[in-house]
N, C-alpha and C positions, 0 to 999 in steps of 0.2 A: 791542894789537889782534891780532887772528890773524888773517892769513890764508891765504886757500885758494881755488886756483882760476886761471884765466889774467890776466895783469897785460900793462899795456904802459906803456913812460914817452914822453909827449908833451910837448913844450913844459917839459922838465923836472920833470914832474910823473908819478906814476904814476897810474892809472886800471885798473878791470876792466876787459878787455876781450872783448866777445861777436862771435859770427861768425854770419851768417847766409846760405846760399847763398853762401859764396866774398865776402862784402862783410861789413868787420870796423866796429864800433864800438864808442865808447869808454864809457863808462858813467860819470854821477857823479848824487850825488844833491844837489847843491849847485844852487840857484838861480840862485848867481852865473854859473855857468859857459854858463848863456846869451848871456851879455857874448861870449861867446868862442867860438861856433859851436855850442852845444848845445842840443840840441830836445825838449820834453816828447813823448815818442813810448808813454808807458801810464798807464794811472792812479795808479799805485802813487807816484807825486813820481819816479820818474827822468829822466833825462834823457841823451841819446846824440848823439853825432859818431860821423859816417861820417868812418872814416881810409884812408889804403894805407898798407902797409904802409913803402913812402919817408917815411913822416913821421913813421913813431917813430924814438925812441933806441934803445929795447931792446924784447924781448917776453920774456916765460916764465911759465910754469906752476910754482903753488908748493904744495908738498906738504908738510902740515906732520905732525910725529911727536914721539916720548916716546920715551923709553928707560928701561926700568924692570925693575929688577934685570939688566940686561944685556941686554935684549930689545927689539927695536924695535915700535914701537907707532905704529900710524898714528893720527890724528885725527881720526874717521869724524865727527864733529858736535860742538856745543859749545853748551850751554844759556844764554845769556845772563841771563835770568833768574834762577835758579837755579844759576848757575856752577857746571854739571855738566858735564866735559868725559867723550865716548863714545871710548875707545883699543882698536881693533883690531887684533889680528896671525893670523897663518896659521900661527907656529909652535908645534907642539905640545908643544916643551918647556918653554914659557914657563908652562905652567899649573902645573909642578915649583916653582917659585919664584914666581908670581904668582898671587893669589887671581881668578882669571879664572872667568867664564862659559861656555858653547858659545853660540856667535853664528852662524846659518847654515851653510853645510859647511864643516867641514874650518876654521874661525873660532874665534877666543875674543876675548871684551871683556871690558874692567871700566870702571865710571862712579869717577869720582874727581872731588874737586872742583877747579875750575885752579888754585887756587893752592899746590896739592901735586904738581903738573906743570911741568915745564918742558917749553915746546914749541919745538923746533929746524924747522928747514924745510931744504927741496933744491930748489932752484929752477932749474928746465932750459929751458933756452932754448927757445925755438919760433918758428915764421913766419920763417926763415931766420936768425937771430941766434943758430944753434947752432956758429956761426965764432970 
């Protein structure tokens, strides 16, 4: 599974988690988790808790990337479907050694499929758990 995007771990568990106006919640798309304070809040089958930030464990942002030919590569999207993952960098010597594209300013991408990728992540703390 990859992920991407803000995380928090409650109750021992991790969950996305989304902010809105200064009031954070917890995201799942499990059923079950209504058992356990979570509210069908959109159409789409999600479902959220309102947390503060005292009740998680941890929080951080995870930013996942490729390294290919010695270049790091961000992981702008990822096709599920079609297991086409999109790897974005801003350096411009990466297209020396990497059959890249121009992607936007001063960008280059290439589409690969994931299982010729390996994807590492960096995950930095956020909402005071940068201690």
């Amino acid at each position: 599974m990859i992920r991407k995007g803000r995380f928090a771990v409650w109750n021992g568990k991790e969950y996305p988690i989304v902010s809105q106006r200064r009031t954070y919640y917890l995201q799942s798309d499990n059923p079950k988790d209504k058992e356990i304070g979570f509210v069908e809040m959109d159409a789409n089958g999600h479902f959220f808790k309102e947390v503060s930030t005292d009740e998680l464990a941890d929080a951080y942002e995870v930013f996942p990337y490729a390294i290919l030919s010695g270049y790091r590569f961000a992981l702008e999207s990822y096709e599920q479907e079609s297991g086409m993952a999109m790897l974005v960098t801003n350096n411009p010597f990466a297209q020396k050694k990497v059959a890249v594209s121009p992607y936007g300013k001063n960008e280059f991408r290439i589409d690969l499929p994931i299982e010729e990728v390996t994807i590492l992540e960096d995950c930095v703390p956020i909402l005071g758990f940068e201690k």
